[in-house]
C-alpha distance (Angstrom), angle and dihedral (degrees) to the residues before:
residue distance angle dihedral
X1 . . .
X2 3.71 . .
X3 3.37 89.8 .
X4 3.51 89.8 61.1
X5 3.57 100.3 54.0
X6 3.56 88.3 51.4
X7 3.84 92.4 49.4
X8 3.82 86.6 55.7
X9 3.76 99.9 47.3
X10 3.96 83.7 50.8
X11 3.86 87.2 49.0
X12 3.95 93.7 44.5
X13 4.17 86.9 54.1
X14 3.67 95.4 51.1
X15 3.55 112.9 114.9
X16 3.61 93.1 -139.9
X17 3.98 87.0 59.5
X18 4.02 91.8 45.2
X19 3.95 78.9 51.6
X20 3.83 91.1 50.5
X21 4.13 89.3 41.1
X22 4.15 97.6 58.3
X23 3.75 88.5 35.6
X24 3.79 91.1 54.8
X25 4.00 82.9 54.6
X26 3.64 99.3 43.0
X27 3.77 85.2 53.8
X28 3.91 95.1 48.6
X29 3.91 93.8 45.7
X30 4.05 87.8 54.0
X31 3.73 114.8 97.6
X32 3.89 93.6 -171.2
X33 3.44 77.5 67.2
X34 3.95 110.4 45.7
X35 4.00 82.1 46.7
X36 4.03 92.7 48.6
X37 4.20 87.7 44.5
X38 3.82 90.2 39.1
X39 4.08 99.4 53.0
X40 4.40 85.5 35.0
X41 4.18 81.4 58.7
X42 4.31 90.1 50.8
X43 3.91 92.5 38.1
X44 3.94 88.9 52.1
X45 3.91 87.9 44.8
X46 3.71 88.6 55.5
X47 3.60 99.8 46.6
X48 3.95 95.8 48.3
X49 3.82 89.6 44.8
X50 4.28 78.5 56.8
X51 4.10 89.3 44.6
X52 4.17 89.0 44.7
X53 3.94 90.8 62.2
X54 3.37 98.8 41.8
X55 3.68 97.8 -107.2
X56 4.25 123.6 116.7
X57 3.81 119.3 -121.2
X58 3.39 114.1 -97.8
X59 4.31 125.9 -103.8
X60 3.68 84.4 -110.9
X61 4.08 93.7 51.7
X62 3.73 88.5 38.2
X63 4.16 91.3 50.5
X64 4.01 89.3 46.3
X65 3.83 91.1 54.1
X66 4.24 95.8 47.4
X67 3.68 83.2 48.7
X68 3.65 101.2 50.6
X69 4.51 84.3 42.1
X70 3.86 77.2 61.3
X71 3.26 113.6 47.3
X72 3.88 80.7 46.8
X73 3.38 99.1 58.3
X74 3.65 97.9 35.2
X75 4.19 77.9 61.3
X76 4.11 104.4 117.4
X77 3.84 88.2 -144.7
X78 3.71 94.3 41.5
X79 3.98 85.6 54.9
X80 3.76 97.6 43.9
X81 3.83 89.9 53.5
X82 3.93 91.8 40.3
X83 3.66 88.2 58.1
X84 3.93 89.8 35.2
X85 4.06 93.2 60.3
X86 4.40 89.5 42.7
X87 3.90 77.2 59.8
X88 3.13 99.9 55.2
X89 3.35 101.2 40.6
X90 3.47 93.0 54.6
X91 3.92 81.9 68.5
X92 3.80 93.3 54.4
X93 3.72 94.6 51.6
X94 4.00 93.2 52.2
X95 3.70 86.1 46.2
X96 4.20 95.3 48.3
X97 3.37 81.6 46.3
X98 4.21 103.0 52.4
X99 3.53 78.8 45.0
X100 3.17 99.8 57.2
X101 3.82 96.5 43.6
X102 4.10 81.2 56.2
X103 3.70 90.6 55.3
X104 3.72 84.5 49.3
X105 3.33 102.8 49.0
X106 3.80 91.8 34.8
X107 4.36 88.7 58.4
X108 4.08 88.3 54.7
X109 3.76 93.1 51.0
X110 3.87 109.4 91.8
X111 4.00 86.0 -157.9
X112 3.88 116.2 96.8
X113 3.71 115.5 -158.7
X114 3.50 133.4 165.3
């Protein structure tokens, strides 16, 4: 487990996860963004309530929804922290996979050590 812990301290200093961190807080100080995530939550209410009784949202429901998606996305915050999170997640898959390739190499060895 100590490992661990030192794996995440190395992760937490990473300047793609400092990136990630101020992005994160750029996007939850932006209120074009609360609204955008706040009328995407009551647009996706209204088209499962349509999906619950059987029923298909409407064009009009369905044209409200891409809209909102866009304005979203089009959201200079939203994209920095989009691209932000890729970033960093790039770092987590080359890190799975070293780990992985220890585990590998590790289940070949005939040599336990602790």
């Amino acid at each position: 487990m100590e490992m661990a812990t030192e794996l995440g301290r190395a992760l937490a200093q990473a300047d793609e996860y400092q990136v990630l961190k101020r992005a994160v807080a750029s996007a939850d100080d932006d209120r074009a963004i609360a609204e955008s995530k706040s009328e995407l939550e009551a647009l996706e209410k209204r088209i499962e309530e349509s999906l619950r009784t059987g029923g298909e949202p409407d064009d009009e429901l369905k044209t409200e929804y891409e809209d909102a998606v866009g304005r979203l996305q089009t959201n200079t915050t939203y994209q920095v922290l989009v691209s932000a999170q890729a970033n960093f997640e790039k770092i987590i898959l080359k890190v799975n996979q070293t780990i992985q390739e220890g585990i590998d190499k590790g289940s070949e060895s005939r040599i336990v050590t602790l």
